[in-house]
N, C-alpha and C positions, 0 to 999 in steps of 0.2 A: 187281681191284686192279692196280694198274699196275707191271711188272718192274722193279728195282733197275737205272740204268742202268750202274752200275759193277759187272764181273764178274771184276777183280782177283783173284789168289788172294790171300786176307789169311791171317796168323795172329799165335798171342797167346796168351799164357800166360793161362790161365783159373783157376788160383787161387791164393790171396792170397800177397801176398810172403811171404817168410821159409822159414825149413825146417821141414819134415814130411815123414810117411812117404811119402806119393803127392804126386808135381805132375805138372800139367796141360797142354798145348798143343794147343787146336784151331786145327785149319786147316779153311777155307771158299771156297770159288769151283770155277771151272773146274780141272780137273787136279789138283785135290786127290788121290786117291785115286793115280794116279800119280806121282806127288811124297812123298807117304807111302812107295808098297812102294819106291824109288829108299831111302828112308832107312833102311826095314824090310828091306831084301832079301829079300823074298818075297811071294809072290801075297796079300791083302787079303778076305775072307770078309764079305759084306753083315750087317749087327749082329753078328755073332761076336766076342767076342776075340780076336782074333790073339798071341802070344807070341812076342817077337823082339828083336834086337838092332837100336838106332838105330846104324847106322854111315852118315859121310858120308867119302867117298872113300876111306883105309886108316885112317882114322880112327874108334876104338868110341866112343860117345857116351854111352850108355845102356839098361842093358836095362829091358826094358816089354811095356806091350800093348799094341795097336792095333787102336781099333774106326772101322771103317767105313760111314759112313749117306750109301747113295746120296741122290740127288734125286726126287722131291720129299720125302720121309719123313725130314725133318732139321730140328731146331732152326729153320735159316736157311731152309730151301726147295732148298738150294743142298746141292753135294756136299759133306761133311763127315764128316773123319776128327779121332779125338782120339788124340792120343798122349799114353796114361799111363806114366810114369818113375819116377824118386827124384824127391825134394819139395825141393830145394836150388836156392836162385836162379843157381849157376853151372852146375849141368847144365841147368835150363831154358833159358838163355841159349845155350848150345853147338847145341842143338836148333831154338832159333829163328834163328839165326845160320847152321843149315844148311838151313831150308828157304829164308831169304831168299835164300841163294846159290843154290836151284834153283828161282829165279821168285818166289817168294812175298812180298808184302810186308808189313811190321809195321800191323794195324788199329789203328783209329781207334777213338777212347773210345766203347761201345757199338754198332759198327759192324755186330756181329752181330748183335743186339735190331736194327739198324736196318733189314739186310736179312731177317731174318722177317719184319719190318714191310710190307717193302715185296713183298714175297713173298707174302704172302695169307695169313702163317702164325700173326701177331697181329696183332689190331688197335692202333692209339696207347694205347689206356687201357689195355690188357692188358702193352703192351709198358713200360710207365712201372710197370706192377704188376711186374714181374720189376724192377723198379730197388729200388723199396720193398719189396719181399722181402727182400731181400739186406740192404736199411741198415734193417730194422726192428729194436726195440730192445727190444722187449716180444715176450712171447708174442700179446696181444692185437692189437698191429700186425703180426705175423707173418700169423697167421688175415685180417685184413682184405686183405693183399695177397696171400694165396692166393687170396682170393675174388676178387679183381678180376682176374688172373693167368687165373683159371680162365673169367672174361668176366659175373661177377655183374652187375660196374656197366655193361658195353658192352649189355648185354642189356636193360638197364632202359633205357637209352637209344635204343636199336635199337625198342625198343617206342613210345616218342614222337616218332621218329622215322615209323616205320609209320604213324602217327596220324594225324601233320600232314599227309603226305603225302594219305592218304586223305580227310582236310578239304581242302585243296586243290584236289584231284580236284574235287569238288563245289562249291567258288569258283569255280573255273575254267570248270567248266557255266552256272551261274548269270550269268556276265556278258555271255553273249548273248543274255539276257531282262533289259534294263536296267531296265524297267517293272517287274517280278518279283522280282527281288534279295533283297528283304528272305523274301517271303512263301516261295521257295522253298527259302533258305539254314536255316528256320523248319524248314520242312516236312522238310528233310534231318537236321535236329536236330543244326547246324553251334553253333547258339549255346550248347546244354543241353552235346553235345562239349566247345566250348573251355573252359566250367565245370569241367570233369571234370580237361582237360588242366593248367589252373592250379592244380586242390590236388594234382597227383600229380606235378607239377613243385614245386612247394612241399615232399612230403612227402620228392622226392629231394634236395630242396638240403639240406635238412635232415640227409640221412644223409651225403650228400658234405661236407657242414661238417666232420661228426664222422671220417671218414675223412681227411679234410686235419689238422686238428689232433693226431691217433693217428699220422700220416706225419710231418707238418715238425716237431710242436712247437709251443710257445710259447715267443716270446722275456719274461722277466720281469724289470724294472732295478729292485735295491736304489736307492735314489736316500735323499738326506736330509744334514742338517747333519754334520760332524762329529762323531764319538763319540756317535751316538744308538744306537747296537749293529746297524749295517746286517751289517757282517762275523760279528759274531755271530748273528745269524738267517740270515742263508747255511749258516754251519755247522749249525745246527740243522737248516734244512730237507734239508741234505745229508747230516747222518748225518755227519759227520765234521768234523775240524778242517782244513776247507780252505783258511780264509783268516786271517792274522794277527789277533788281537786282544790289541788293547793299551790301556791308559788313556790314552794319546799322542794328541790331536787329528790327523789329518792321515794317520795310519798309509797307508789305502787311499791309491794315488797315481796305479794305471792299473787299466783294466776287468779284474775277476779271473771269468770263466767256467766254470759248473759245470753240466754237460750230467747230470739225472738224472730220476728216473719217480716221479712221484706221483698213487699210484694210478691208475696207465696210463697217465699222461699226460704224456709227454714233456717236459721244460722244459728251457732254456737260462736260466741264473740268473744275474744278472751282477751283479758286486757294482760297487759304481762310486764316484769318489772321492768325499771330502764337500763339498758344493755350501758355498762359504764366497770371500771372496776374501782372494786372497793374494799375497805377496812371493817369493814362492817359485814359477821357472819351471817345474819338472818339476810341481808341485801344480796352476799354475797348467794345462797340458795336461790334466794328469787331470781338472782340474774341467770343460774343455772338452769331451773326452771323452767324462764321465758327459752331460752339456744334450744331444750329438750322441746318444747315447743311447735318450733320451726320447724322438724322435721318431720311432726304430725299434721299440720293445718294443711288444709286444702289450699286457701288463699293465705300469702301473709302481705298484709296493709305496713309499710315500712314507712312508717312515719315522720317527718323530718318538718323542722320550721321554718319557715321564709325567710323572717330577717338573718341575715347571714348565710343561708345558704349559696353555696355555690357548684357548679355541674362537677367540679372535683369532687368535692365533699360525697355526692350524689355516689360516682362512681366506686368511690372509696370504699362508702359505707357497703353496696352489694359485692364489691370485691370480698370484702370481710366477710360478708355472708357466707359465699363461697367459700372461704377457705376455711371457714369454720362447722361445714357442715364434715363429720366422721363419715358418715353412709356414702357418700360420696355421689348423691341424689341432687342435689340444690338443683332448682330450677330456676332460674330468671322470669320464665313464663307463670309466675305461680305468684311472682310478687309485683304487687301492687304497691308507686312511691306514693304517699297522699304528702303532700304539702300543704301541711297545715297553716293558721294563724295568717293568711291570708289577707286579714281586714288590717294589718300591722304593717306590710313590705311589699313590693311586687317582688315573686318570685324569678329566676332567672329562666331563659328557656333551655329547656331539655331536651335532649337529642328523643328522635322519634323511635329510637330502638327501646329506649327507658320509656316502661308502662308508667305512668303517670296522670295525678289528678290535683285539681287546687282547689280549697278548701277551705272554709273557718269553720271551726266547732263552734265559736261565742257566736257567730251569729248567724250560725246556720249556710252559709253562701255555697251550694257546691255539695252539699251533703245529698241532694235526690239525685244528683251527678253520679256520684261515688257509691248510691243503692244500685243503678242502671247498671255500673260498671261490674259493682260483684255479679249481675245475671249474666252479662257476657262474658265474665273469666270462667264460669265452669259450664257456660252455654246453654243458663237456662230459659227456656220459653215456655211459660206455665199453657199458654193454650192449645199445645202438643202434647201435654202430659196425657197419654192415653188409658195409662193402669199404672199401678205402684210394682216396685222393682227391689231386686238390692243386688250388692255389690256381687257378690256371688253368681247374681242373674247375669250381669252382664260378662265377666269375665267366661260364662259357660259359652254365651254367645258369641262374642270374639272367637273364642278357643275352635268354636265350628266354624264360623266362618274362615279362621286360619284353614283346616282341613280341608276345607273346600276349594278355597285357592291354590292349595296343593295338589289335589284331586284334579284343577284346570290344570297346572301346569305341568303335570305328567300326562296328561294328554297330551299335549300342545307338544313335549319333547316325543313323544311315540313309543313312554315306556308301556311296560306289561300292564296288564289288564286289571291279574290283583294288584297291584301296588295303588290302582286308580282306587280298587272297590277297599281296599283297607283306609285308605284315607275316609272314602264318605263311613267308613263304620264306625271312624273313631267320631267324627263329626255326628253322626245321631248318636253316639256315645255321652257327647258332651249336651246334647239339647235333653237326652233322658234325663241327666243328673237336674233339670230344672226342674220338672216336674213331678222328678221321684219313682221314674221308671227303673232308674239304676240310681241305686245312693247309696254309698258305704255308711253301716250302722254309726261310726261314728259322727260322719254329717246329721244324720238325724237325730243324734243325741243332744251335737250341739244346736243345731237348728232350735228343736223344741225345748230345750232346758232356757231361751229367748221369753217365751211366753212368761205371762204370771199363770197364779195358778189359780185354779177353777176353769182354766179355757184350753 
């Protein structure tokens, strides 16, 4: 792995704003450890506690303890001392403000994740797992990002990694018998392999799906006419009275967001104004708003009321959908009808092509219906979740498993040898970029500018 080229001394308050009994400052690079006893006034004991007083020049700071992790044996790779104090944002502050005065400067959002990274001390998918540790919201997301943290998911990749590799090897034999190609690529049992490699690339995107959706979320947009009870089913689903409800057409006016967990599964619920036109400018935003919306949400819950409904109306309103999407993305499969107000009318029936659910927000009927329903539109099963993921993960994986399948199907037509072996390169091409084997500086930028800072 290739050394961090910046060997700055950084430091950074490592836990969360506000006051508590303990707060944090590490410090990381060259001359850390000297920069520390300078503030500790006293010699520094490798992993020990130390007990001392921060003083910088005649000035006391704070008492604490100071633990010191030479190099290589540190979080970062790098020399690394923590100084624990009182938990209050102006003594942290006096502390960071005295070591910038003796060289050290304030890091960058995740700058430390970034030099372990670069250090040898985690991998990318490991070090994006200490991200998703920290912002996990469940216990079951917690578990998933210890496990990739710990190298679950680097490992399963490192293994198809190994693979391709060793296919390769054997492509790469094979193309100085051009006459031969097929029979000896046969006889290596490259073709029965890349079989192998396709459902256990298959079986991993599968679990990195579920890992991504347990990490980001799903985005889900109330959407629907006015006064069909969209704010009322937010509250439901939330467990609380979070959003206004009134008999008043128009009440919603801008996107109301309710970040909550059903049955493991993270959502962002967004209530959004009601799709109508109007004379009214602040209304008319919100209605813009909620359409801009639509074309962000994972699921959109299109909400509609019983009394009066009819399968017209139904179809009407997703035609509209459709024609109103500019991207020219709308999906059908993406929208969920809820037929609300249920305790009021019997709904009519709907064709089985139309996703559909029946419902009352007043009285709950149908609401642990329509939680079940969101885990089968983006297919989730918490007790598959094996390790935490993100979007990124997955599309690397696809992207191999495409080259794979092409790598089969240039066999299968009887093309040339390299054409086979460039496909599996590009394919462990895309499984590197997971783990940070190959990553353009820019991905890493954005990657860890993700973190807060002190991590």
């Amino acid at each position: 792995m290739t050394q961090v080229l910046d060997q700055d001394l950084i430091c950074a308050i490592a836990t969360p704003p506000g006051q508590g009994g303990i707060g944090i400052v590490r410090l990381s690079g060259v001359g850390a450890k000297q920069v520390a006893e300078t503030i500790c006034e006293r010699k520094l004991v490798a992993r020990s506690a130390v007990y001392c007083q921060f003083v910088h020049g005649s000035e006391h700071l704070d008492d604490g303890i100071a633990l010191w992790f030479p190099e290589p044996q540190s979080f970062t790779g790098e020399e690394v001392v923590e100084l624990q104090g009182h938990g209050g944002p102006v003594v942290q502050q006096r502390i960071i403000n005295a070591l910038c005065g003796l060289g050290a400067r304030l890091a960058r959002p995740g700058e430390f994740s970034e030099r372990a990274f670069h250090n040898g001390k985690l991998d990318l998918a490991q070090a994006e797992g200490v991200a998703d540790l920290i912002a996990s919201t469940s216990e079951a997301a917690a578990r998933a990002a210890l496990n990739t943290l710990r190298g679950d998911f680097s490992n399963k990749v490192n293994v198809l990694i190994e693979e391709l590799t060793r296919l390769r090897v054997q492509v790469e034999a094979a193309i100085d018998f051009p006459d031969e190609e097929i029979e000896i690529l046969e006889q290596a049992g490259v073709v029965n392999a890349l079989g192998s490699l396709d459902k256990i690339l298959t079986n991993i995107i599968a679990s990195a799906n579920q890992g991504r959706l347990l990490s980001n979320g799903v985005q889900v947009a109330l959407i629907g006419a006015p006064n069909v009870g969209k704010s009322s089913l937010l509250n439901a689903l939330a467990g609380e009275d979070a959003a206004i409800v009134t008999d008043i057409p128009g009440t919603t006016r801008d996107l109301l967001k309710i970040d909550l967990l059903v049955n493991n599964l993270p959502i962002r619920l967004i209530d959004t104004a009601g799709l109508r036109d109007s004379s009214d400018a602040v209304e008319q935003q919100g209605v813009a708003r909620a359409r801009a919306q639509i074309a962000q949400a994972d699921i959109v819950l299109l909400v509609m009321a019983a009394p009066d409904l009819s399968v017209a109306a139904v179809s009407q309103q997703l035609a509209d959908l459709k024609a109103e999407d500019q991207e020219e993305q709308f999906s059908s499969a993406r929208v969920l009808v809820v037929v609300n107000k249920a305790d009021l009318a019997l709904p009519p029936d709907l064709p089985e092509e139309v996703n559909h659910i029946t419902v009352s927000a007043l009285t709950g009927a149908g609401i642990d219906q329509l939680k079940t329903k969101l885990h089968e539109f983006v297919g989730f099963a918490d007790e598959s979740t094996e390790f935490s993921a993100r979007a990124r993960h997955v599309d690397a994986l696809k992207a191999s498993a495409d080259q794979v399948a092409a790598a089969q199907l240039a066999l299968h037509d009887g093309l040339a040898a390299e054409l086979v072996a460039e496909e599996l390169a590009l394919a462990q091409h895309y499984l590197g970029s997971i783990t940070g084997d190959i990553s353009a500086d820019d991905l890493l930028g954005r990657i860890f500018s993700e973190f807060c800072i002190g991590k």
